[in-house]
C-alpha positions, 0 to 999 in steps of 0.5 A, a space after each residue: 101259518 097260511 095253512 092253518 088260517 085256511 083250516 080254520 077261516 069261520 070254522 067256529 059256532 058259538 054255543 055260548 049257552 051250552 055246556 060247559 060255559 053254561 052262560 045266560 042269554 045276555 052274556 052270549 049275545 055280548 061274547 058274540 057280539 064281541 068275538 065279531 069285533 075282535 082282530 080273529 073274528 075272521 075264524 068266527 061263524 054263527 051263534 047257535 041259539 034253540 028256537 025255544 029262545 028266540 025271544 030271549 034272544 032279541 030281547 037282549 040281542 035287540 042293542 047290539 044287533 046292526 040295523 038294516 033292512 038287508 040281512 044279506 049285508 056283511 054285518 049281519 048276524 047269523 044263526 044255526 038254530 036247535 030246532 026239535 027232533 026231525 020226527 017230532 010234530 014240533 019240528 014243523 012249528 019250529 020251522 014256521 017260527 023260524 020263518 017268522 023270525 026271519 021276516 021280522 029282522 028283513 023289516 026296515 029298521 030292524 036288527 040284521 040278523 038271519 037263521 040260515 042253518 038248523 041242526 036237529 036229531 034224526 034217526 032214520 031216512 023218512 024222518 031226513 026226507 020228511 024235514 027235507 020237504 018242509 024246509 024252505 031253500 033258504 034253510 040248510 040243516 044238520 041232521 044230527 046222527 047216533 055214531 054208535 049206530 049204522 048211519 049209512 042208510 041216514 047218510 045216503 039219504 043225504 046224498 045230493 041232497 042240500 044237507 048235511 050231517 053232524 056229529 057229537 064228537 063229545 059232551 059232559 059225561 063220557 058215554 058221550 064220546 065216540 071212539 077214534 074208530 067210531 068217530 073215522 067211521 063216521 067221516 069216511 061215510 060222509 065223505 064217501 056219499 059226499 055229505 058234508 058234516 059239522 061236529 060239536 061238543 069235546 072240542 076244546 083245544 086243538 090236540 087229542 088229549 085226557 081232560 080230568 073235568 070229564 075222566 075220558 079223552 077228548 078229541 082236538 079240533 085240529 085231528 078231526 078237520 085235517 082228518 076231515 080234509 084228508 078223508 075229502 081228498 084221500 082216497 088211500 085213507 083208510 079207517 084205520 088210518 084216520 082213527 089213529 089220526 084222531 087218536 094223536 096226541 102231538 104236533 110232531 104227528 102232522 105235517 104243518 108248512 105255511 102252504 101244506 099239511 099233512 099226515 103220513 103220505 097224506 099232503 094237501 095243499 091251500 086250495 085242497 084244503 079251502 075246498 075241503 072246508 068249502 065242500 066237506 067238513 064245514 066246522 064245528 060248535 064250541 062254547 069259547 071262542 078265545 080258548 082255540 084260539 089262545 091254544 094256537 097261539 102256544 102251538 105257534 100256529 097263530 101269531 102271538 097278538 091273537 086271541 085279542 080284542 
């Protein structure tokens, strides 16, 4: 499926260290580095590590990293890193760390590796326009938003801005999870300022469904990125559409050909869809590479040898 290898073309950030995974520092790095090697590292984007870590980080990270003094080469690993709150003083040492770390791994002979993104909290606009002033141009952050609050002040504040805005689409406790509502409302308010968003946590498998481990529902990656795709492109998708979008619970529910998918009278082909990603709905971060995988897998919407190493 052409479409859905489109869809999901470096959609994943490995989060290894949060939960549910929970894993040391030592078996993220080797699941990276391994997820990077394997047949659908195709699928694979950054590994989200805290600032907090960054020396734990090398320390184990510091055998298997490539060695280079070009961390813009094909091989280099790259980061999104938890910095602290936008409106906390520690937001400012962590960028300064983050610089720091950059200009040790550009040194000859040093492992290639880079934090380009930075994902933080934020709550109103001067806290987005602050950190926006204090981040060199090399950094492009997510600024995480409340869905259970009015985030369009916070969104616009983004508008034509380098940034973008995230979303927890899940967590371990069900108050964490937004409703299909909530969670469309917040879609179409950055499509709408042309904001591009990242989501992360609850998204485990590809469909809607009830997961018993955490006594609620959780959305699936494949509802919230064609939403996403959909929203980008469909002006005549309302809230109340998108919500049931992210609301079902069976393929039999879109529209999946190698070249299109859809919902509804919403169709979108290979290049929208490429676009979309490219411009919109960038990805989101997951704590298992291969369970996504292996999901698509029994869907058939990937090839039987997927999910291998």
């Amino acid at each position: 499926m052409d479409s859905i290898r489109t869809l999901m073309d470096g959609i994943l950030d490995y989060a290894g260290l949060f939960p549910p995974a929970d894993l040391e520092m030592g078996p993220t790095v080797d699941n990276y580095a391994k997820h990077r090697a394997c047949n659908d590292s195709w699928m694979l984007s950054r590994l989200i590590v805290p600032v907090s870590r960054f020396e734990e980080f090398e320390r184990h990270a510091e055998k298997l990293l490539p060695v280079s003094n070009d961390p813009a080469q094909d091989d280099c690993w790259v980061i999104s890193a938890l910095t602290a709150p936008a409106g906390e003083d520690l937001f400012a040492d962590h960028i300064d760390a983050i610089e720091a770390f950059n200009e040790r791994h550009v040194a000859r002979g040093a492992g290639a590796v880079v934090v380009d993104t930075i994902e933080c909290r934020a709550s109103n606009p001067a806290e987005i326009d602050n950190a926006l002033e204090q981040l060199p141009e090399s950094i492009f952050p997510y600024f995480e938003l409340d869905h259970r609050t009015d985030i369009r002040g916070l969104v616009a504040a983004m508008a034509g801005m380098d940034a973008g805005a995230k979303v927890r689409s899940g967590g371990i406790t069900p108050d964490l999870h937004p409703t299909p509502a909530e969670l469309a409302r917040f879609i179409i308010a950055c499509s709408g300022a042309e904001v591009p968003f990242k989501a992360t946590a609850g998204l485990h498998h590809p469909l809607r469904h009830h997961a018993d481990a955490v006594g609620c529902d959780q959305f699936g990656f494949l509802n919230v990125f064609i939403g996403g795709c959909l929203a980008w492109w469909g002006d005549d998708l309302s809230e109340d559409d998108l919500a049931a979008l992210l609301d079902a619970r069976s393929l039999d529910d879109f529209s999946i050909t190698p070249d299109t998918i859809g919902w509804g009278e919403c169709v979108i082909d290979l290049p929208r869809i490429e676009e979309a990603r490219e411009r919109f709905c960038h990805g989101f971060g997951s704590c298992s590479f291969i369970e996504p995988l292996e999901d698509l897998v029994k869907l058939e919407l990937l090839r039987p040898d997927a999910a291998t190493t």
